[in-house]
TORVEXGU-392865 format. One line per 2 residues: their letters; for each residue x, y, z of N, C-alpha, C, O, CB. Coordinates in Angstrom, 3 decimals, padded with zeros to 6 digits. Atoms other than C-alpha are relative to their C-alpha. Glycine has a CB too. Example, Ala and Ser with C-alpha at 12.3 -4.5 7.8 and 13.67 -1.06 7.14 Angstrom:
REM TORVEXGU-392865
AS	000.890,-001.190,000.000,012.300,-004.500,007.800,000.900,001.200,000.000,001.936,001.181,000.665,-000.992,000.027,001.246 ~ -000.820,-001.190,-000.060,013.670,-001.060,007.140,-000.770,001.090,000.730,-000.261,002.198,000.899,000.414,000.462,-001.415
***
This chain:
REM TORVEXGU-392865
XX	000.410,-000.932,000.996,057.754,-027.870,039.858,-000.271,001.321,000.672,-000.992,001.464,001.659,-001.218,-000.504,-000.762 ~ -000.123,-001.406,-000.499,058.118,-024.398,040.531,-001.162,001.095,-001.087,-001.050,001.363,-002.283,001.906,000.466,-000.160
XX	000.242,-000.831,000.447,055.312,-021.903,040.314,-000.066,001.482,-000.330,-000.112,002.120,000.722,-000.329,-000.300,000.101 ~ -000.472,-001.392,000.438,055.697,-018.243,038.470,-001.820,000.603,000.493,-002.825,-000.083,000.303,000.698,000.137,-002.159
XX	001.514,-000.891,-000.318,052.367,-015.713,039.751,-000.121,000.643,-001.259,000.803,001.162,-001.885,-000.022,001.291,001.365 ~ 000.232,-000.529,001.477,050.952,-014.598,036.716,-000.765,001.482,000.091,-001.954,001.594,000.390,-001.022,-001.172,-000.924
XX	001.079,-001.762,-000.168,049.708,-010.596,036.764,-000.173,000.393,-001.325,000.662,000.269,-002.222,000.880,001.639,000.882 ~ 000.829,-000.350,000.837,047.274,-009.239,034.488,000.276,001.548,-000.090,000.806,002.193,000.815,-001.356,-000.461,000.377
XX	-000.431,-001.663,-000.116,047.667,-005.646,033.624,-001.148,-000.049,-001.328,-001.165,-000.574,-002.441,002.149,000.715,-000.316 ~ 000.763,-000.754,001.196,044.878,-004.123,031.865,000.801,001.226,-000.950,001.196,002.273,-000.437,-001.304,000.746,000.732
XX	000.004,-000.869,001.016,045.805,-002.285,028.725,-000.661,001.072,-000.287,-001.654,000.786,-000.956,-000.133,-000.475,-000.753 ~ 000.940,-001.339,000.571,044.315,001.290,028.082,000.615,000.055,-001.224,001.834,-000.075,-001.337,000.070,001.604,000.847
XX	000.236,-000.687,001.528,043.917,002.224,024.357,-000.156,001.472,000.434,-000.957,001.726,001.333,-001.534,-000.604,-000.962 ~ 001.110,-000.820,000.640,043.551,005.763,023.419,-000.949,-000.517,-000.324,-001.113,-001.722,-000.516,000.229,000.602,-000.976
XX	001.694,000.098,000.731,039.744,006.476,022.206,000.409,-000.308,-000.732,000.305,-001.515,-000.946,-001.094,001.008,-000.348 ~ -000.389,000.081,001.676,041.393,007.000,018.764,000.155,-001.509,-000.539,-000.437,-002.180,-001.385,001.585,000.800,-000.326
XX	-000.023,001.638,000.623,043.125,003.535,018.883,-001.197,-000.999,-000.047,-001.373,-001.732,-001.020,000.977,-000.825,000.827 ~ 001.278,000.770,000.191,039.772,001.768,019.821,-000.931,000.201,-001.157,-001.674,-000.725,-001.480,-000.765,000.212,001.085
XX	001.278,-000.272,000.926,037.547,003.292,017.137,000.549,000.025,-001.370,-000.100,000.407,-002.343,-000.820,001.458,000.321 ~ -000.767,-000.350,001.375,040.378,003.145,014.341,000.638,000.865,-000.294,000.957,001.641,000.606,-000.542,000.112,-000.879
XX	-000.717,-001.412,000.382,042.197,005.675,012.317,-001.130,000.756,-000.104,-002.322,000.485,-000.247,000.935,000.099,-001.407 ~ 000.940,-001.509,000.135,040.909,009.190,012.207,-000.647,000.238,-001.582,-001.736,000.695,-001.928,001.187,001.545,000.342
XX	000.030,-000.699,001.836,041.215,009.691,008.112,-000.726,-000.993,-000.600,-000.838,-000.675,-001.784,001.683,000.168,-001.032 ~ 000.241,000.425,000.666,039.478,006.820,007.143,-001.808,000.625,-000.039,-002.478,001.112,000.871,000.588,-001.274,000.179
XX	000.708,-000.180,000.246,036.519,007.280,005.046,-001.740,-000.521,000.846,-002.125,-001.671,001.058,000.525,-000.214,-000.994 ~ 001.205,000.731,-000.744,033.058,006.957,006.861,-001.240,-001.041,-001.068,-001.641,-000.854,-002.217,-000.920,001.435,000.797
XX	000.648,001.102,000.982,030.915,003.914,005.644,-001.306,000.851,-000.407,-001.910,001.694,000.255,-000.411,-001.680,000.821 ~ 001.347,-000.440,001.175,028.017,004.717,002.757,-001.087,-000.043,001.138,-000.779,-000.745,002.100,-000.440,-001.364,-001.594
XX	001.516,-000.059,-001.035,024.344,005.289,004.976,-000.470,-001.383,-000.917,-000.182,-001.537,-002.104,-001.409,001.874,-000.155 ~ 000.841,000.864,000.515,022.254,002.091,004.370,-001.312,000.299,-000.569,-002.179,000.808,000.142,-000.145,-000.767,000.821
XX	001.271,000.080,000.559,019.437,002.000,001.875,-000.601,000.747,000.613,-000.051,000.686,001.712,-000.612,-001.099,-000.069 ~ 001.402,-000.526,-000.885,016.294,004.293,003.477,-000.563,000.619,-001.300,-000.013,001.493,-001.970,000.227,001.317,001.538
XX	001.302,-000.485,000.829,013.173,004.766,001.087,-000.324,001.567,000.845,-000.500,001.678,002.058,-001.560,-001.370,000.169 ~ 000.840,-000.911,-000.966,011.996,008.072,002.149,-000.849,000.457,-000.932,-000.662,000.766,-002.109,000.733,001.204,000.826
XX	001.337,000.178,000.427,008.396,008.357,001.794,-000.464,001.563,-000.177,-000.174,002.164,000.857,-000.915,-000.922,001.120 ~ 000.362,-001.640,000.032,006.980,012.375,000.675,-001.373,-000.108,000.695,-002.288,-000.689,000.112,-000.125,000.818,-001.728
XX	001.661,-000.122,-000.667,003.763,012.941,003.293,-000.825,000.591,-000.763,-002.042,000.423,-000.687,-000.212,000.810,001.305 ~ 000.927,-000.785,001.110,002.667,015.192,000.474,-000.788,-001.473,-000.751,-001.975,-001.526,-001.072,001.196,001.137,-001.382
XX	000.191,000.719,001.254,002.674,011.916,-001.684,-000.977,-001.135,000.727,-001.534,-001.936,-000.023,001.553,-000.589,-000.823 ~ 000.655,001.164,-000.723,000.794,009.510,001.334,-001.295,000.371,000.668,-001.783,001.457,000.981,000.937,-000.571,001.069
XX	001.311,-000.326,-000.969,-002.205,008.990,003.085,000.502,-000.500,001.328,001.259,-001.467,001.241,-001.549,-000.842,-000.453 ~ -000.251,000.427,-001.408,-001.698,008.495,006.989,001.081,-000.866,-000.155,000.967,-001.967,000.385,-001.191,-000.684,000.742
XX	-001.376,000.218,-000.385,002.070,007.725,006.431,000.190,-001.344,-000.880,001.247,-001.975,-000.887,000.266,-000.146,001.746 ~ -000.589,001.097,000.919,001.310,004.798,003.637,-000.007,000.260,-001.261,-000.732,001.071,-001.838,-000.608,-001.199,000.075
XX	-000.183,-000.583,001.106,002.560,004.734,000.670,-000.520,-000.762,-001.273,-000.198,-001.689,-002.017,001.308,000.272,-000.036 ~ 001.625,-000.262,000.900,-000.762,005.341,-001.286,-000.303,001.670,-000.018,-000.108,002.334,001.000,-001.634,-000.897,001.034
XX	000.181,-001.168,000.670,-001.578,008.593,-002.821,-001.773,000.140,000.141,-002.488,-000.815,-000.160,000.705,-000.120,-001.650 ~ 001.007,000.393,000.723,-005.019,009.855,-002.832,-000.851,000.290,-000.531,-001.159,001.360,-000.005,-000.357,-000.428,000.243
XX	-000.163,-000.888,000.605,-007.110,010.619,-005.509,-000.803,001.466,-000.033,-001.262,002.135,000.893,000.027,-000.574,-000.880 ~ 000.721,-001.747,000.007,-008.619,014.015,-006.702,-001.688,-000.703,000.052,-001.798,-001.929,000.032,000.453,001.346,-002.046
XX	001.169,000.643,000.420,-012.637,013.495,-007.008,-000.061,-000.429,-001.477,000.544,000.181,-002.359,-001.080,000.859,000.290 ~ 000.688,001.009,000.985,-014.021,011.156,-009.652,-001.376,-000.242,-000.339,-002.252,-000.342,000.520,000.292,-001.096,000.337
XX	001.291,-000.320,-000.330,-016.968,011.105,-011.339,-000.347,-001.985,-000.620,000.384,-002.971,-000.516,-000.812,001.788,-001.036 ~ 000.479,001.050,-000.262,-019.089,008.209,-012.257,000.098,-000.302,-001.787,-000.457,000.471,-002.569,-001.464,000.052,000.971
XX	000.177,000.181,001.271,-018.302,006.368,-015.849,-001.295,000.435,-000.491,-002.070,001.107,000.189,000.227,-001.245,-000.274 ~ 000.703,-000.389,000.951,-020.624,006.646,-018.958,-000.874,-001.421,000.129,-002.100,-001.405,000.020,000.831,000.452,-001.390
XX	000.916,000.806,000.018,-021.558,003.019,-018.570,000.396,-001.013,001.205,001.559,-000.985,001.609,-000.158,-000.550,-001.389 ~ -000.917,001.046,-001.185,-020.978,000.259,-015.720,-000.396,000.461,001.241,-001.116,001.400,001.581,001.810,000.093,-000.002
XX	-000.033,-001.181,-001.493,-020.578,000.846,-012.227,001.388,-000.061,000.282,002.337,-000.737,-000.114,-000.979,-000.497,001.651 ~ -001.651,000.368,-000.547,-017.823,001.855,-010.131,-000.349,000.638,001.581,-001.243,001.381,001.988,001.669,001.079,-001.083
XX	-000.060,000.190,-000.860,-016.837,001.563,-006.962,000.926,001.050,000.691,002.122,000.865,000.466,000.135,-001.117,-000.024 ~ -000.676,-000.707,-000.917,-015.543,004.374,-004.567,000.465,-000.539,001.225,-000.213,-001.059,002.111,-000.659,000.928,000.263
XX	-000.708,000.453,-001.321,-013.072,003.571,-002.064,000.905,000.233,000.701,002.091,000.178,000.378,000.278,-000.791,000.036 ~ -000.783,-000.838,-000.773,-012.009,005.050,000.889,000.618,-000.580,001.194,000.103,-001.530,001.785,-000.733,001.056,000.359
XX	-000.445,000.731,-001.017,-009.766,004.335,003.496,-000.499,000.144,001.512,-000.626,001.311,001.885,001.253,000.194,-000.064 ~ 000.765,000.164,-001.056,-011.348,003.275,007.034,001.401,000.092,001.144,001.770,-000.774,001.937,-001.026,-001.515,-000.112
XX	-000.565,-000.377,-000.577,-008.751,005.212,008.484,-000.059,001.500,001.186,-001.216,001.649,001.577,000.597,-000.187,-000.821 ~ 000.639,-001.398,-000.392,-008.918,008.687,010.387,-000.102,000.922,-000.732,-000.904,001.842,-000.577,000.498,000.591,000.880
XX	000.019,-001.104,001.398,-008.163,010.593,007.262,-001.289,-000.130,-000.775,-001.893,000.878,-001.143,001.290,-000.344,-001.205 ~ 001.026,000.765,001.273,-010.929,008.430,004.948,-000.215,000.580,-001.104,-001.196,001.171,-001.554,-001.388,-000.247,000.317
XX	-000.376,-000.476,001.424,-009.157,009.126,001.790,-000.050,-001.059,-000.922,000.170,-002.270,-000.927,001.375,000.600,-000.093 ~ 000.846,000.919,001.071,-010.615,008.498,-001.398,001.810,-000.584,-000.438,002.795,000.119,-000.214,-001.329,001.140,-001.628
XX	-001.179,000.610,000.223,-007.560,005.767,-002.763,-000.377,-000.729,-001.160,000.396,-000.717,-002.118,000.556,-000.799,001.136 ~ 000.338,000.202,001.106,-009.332,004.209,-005.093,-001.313,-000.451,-000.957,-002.295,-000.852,-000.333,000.696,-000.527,-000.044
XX	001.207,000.299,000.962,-011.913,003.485,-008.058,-000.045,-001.201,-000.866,000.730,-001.352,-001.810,-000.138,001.063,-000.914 ~ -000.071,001.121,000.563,-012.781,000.331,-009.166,-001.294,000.032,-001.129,-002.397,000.389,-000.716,-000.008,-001.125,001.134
XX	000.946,-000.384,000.655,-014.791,000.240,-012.845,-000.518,-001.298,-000.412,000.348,-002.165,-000.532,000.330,000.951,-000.981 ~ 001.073,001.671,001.036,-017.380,-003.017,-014.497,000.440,-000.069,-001.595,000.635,-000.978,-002.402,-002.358,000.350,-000.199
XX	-000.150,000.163,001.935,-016.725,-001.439,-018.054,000.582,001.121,-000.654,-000.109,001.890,-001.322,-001.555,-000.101,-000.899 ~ -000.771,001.172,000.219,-013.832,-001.312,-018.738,000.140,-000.565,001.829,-000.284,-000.009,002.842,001.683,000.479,-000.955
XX	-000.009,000.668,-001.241,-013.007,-003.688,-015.812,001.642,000.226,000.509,002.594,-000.378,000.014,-000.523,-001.687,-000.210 ~ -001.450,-000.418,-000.248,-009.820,-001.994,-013.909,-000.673,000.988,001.495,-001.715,001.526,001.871,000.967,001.064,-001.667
XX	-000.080,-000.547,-001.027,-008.877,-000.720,-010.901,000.926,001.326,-000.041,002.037,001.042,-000.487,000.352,-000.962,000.839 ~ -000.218,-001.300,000.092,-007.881,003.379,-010.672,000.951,000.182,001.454,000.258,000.030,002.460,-001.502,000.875,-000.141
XX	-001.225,000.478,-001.222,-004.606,003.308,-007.785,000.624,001.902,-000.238,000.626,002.370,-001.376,001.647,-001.915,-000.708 ~ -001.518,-000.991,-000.003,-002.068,006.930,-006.996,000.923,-000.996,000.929,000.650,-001.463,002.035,-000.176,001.921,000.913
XX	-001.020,000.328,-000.429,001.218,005.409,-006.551,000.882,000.732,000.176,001.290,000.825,-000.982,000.319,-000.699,-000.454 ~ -001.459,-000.486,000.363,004.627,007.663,-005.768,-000.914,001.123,-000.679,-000.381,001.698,-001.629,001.277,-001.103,-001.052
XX	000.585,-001.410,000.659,001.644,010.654,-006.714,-000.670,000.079,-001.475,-000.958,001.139,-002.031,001.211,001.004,-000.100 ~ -000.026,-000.470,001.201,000.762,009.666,-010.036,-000.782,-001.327,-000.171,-000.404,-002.492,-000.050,001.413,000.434,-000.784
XX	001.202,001.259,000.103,-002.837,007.787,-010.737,000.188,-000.791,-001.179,000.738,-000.243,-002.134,-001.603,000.551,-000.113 ~ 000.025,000.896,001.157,-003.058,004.830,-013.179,-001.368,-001.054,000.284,-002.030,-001.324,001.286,001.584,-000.866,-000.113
XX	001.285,000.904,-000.111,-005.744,002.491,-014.053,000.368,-001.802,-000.447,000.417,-002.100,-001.641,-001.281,000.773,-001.240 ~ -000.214,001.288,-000.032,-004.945,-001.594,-013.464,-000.879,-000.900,-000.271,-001.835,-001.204,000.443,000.378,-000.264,000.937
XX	001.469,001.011,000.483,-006.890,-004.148,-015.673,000.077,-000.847,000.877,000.956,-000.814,001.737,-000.120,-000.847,-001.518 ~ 000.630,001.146,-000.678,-008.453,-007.147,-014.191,000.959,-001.483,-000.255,001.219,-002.105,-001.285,-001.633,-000.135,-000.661
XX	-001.129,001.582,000.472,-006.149,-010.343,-014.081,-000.760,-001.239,000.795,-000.280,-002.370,000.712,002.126,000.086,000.819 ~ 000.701,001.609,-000.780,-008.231,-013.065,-012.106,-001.313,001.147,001.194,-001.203,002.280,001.662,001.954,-001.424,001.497
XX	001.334,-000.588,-000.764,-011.982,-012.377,-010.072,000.004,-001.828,000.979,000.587,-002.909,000.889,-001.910,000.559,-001.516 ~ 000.668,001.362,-000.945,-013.498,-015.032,-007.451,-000.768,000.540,000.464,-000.740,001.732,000.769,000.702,-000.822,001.104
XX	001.059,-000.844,-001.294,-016.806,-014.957,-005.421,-001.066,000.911,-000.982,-000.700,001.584,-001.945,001.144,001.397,001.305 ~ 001.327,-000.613,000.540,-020.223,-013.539,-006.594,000.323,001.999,001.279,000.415,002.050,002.505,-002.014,-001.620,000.664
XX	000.330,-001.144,-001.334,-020.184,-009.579,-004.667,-001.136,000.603,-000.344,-002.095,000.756,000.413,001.125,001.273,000.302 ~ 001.553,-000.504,000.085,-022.799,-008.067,-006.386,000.383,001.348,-000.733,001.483,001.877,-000.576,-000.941,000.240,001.681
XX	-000.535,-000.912,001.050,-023.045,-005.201,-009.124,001.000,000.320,-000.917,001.563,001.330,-001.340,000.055,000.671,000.330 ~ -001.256,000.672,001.052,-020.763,-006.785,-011.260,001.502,000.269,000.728,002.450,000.603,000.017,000.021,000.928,-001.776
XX	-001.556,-000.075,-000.270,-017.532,-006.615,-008.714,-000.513,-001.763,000.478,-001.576,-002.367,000.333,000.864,001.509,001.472 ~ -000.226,001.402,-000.351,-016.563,-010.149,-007.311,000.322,000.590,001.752,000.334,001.711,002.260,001.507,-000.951,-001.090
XX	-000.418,-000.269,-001.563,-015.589,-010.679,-003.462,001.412,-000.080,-000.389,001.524,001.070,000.037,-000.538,-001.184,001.339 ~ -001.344,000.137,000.292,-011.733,-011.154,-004.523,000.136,000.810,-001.415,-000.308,000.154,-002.357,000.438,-001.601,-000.046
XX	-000.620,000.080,001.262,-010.664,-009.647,-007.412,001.601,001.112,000.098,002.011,002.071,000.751,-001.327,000.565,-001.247 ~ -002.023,-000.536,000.485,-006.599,-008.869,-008.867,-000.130,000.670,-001.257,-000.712,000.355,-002.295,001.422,-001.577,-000.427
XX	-000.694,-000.690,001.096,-005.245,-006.346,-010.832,001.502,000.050,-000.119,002.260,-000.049,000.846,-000.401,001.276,000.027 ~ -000.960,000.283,-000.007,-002.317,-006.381,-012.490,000.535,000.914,-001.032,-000.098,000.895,-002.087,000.090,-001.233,-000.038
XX	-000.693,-000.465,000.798,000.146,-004.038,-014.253,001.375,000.790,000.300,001.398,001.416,001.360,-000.799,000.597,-000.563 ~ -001.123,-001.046,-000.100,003.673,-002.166,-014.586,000.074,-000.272,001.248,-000.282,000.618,002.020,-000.179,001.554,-000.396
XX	-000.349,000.611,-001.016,004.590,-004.387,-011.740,-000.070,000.428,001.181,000.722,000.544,002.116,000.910,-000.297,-000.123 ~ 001.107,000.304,-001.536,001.696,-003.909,-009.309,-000.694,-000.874,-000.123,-000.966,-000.981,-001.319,-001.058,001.002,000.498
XX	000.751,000.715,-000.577,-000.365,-006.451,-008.103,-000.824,000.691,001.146,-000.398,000.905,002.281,000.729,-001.004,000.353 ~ 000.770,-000.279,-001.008,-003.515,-005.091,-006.546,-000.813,-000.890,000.477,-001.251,-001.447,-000.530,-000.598,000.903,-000.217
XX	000.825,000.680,-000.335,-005.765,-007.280,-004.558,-001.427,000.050,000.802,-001.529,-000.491,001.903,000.630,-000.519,000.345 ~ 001.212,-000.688,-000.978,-009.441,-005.895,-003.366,-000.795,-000.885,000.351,-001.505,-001.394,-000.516,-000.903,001.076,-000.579
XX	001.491,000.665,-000.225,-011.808,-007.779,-001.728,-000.939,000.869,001.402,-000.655,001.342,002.502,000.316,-001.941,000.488 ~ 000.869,-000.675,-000.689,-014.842,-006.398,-000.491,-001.315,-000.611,000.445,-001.747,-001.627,-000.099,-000.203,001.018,-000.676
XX	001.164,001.063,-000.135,-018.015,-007.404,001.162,-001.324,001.522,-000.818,-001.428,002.628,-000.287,-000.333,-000.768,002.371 ~ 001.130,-000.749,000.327,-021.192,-005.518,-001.165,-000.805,-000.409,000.496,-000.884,-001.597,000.812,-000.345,000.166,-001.075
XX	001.091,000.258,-000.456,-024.399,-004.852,000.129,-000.948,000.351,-001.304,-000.406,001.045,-002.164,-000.210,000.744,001.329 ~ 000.805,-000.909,001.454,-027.206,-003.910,-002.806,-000.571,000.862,001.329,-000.585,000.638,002.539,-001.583,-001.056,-001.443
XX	001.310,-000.882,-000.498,-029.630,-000.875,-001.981,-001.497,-000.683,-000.135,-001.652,000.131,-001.046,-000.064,001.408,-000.936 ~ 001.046,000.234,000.310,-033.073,-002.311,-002.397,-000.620,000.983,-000.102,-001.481,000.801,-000.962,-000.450,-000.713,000.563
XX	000.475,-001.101,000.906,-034.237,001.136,-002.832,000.286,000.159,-000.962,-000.636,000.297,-001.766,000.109,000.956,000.233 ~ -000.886,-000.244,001.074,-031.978,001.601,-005.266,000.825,-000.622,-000.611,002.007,-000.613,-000.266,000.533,000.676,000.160
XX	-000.870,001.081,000.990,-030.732,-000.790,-007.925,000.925,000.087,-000.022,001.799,-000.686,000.371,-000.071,-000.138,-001.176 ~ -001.535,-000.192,000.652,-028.201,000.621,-009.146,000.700,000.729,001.197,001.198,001.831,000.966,000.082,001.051,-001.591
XX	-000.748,-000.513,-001.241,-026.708,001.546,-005.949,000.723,-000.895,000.618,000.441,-002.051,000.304,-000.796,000.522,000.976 ~ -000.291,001.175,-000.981,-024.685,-000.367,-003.416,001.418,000.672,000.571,002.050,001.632,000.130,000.173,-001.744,-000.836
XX	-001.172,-000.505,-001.031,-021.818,-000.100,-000.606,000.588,-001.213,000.329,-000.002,-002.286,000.461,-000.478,000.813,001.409 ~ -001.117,000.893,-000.798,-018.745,-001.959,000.668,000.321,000.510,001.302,000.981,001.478,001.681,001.377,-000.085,-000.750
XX	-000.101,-000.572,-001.660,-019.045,-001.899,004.291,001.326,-000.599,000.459,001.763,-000.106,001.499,-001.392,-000.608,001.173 ~ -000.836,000.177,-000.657,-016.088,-003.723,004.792,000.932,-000.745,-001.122,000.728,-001.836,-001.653,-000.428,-000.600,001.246
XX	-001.315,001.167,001.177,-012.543,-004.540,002.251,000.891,000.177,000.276,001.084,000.778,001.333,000.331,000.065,-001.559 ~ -001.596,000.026,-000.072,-008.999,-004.816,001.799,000.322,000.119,-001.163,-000.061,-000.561,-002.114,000.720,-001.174,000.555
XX	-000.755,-000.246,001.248,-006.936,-003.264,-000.599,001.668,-000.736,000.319,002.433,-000.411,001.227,000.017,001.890,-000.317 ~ -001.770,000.742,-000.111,-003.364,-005.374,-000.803,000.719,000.732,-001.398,000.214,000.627,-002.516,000.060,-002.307,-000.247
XX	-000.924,-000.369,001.176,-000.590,-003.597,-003.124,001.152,-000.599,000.548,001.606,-000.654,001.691,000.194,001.616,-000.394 ~ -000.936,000.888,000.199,001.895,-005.561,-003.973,001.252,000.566,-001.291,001.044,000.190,-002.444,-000.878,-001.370,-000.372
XX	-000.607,-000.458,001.306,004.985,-003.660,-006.287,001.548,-000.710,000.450,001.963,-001.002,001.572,-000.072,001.982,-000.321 ~ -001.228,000.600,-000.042,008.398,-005.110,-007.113,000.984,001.077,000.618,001.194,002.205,000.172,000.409,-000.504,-001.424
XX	-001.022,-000.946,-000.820,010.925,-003.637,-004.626,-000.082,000.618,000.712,000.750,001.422,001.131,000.528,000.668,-000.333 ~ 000.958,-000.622,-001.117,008.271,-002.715,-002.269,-000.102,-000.419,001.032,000.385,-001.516,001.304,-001.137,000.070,-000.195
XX	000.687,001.529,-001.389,006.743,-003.841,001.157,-001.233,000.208,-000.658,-001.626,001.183,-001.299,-000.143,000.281,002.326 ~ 001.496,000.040,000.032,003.236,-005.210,000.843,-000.589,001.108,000.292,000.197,001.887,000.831,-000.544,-000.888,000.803
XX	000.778,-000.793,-000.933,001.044,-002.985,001.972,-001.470,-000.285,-000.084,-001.890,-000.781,-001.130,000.236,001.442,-000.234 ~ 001.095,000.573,000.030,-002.445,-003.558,002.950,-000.874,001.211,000.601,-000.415,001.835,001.558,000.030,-001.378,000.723
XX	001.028,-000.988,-000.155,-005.726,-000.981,003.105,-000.961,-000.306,000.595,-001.594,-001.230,000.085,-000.435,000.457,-000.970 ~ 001.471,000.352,000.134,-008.674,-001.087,004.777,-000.578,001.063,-000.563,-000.192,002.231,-000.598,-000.720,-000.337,001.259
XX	000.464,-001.121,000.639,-011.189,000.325,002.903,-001.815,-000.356,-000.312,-002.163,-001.524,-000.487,001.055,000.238,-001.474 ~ 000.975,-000.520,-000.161,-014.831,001.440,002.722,-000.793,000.683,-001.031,-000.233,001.755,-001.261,000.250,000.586,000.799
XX	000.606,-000.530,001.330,-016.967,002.557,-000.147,-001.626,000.068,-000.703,-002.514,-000.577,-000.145,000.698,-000.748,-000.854 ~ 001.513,-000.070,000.377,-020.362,003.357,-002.235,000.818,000.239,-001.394,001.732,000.850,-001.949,-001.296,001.319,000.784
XX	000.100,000.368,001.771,-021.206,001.795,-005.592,-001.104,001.153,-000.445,-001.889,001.687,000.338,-000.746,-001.947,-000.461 ~ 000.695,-000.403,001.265,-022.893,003.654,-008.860,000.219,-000.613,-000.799,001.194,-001.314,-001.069,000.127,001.044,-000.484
XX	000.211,000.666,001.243,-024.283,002.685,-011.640,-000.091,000.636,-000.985,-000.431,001.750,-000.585,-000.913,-000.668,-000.059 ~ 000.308,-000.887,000.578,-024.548,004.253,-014.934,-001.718,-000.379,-000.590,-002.332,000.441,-001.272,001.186,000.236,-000.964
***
């Protein structure tokens, strides 16, 4: 049996031939949300709001983010019972869909809001004032927003109760 030496010869391409034709159309950019810094607090996308004053009856809950900015984001009320959110720049107020947990001044340690396909989720730890009844602070919560077609996103957040 008789053997033949086999030689390899590398092939050069033109660039052109490696990367395709010249004329064809370049592919669509993939999906990218882009977020307005006008419209965020420290780059998440949460809005936040103008000042707020204190209902007519109830309490509510100021809450700011325990970030370096510590922007007010949102207001949580006893009566009616809803949570006050800027989304995309533009505030709305989310009733109450499920509570858990005693917190104190009529909020719960868990409670969900739910509407126009958000899901908010706050839980906070209240302290009362014992000077002051109708007073009290969340030294330490989490805001979770949850919207269809979104990422999660999750807050910490920081706050002082009133009462009316």
């Amino acid at each position: 049996m008789r053997m033949l030496p086999l030689v390899l010869l590398p092939i050069v391409l033109p660039a052109a031939a490696q990367t395709g034709p010249t004329n064809a159309a370049p592919s669509p950019p993939s999906p990218v949300r882009v977020i307005d810094p006008a419209a965020t607090v420290d780059g998440m996308a949460i809005s936040g709001l103008p000042p707020q004053t204190l209902p007519a009856k109830g309490c509510a809950a100021f809450l700011w983010t325990r970030t370096p900015s510590m922007t007010l984001v949102a207001m949580a009320t006893t009566d009616p019972t809803a949570l006050r959110l800027s989304l995309d720049g533009t505030a709305q107020d989310y009733p109450i869909s499920a509570q858990n947990g005693i917190g104190g001044l009529g909020f719960s340690q868990v409670t969900e809001y739910k509407g126009s396909g958000v899901t908010a989720t706050l839980q906070v730890t209240v302290r009362n004032d014992a000077s002051a009844p109708k007073n009290g602070s969340i030294s330490d919560g989490t805001l979770r927003i949850e919207r269809s077609g979104h990422d999660a996103l999750v807050v910490p957040v920081a706050g002082a109760i009133g009462c009316a």
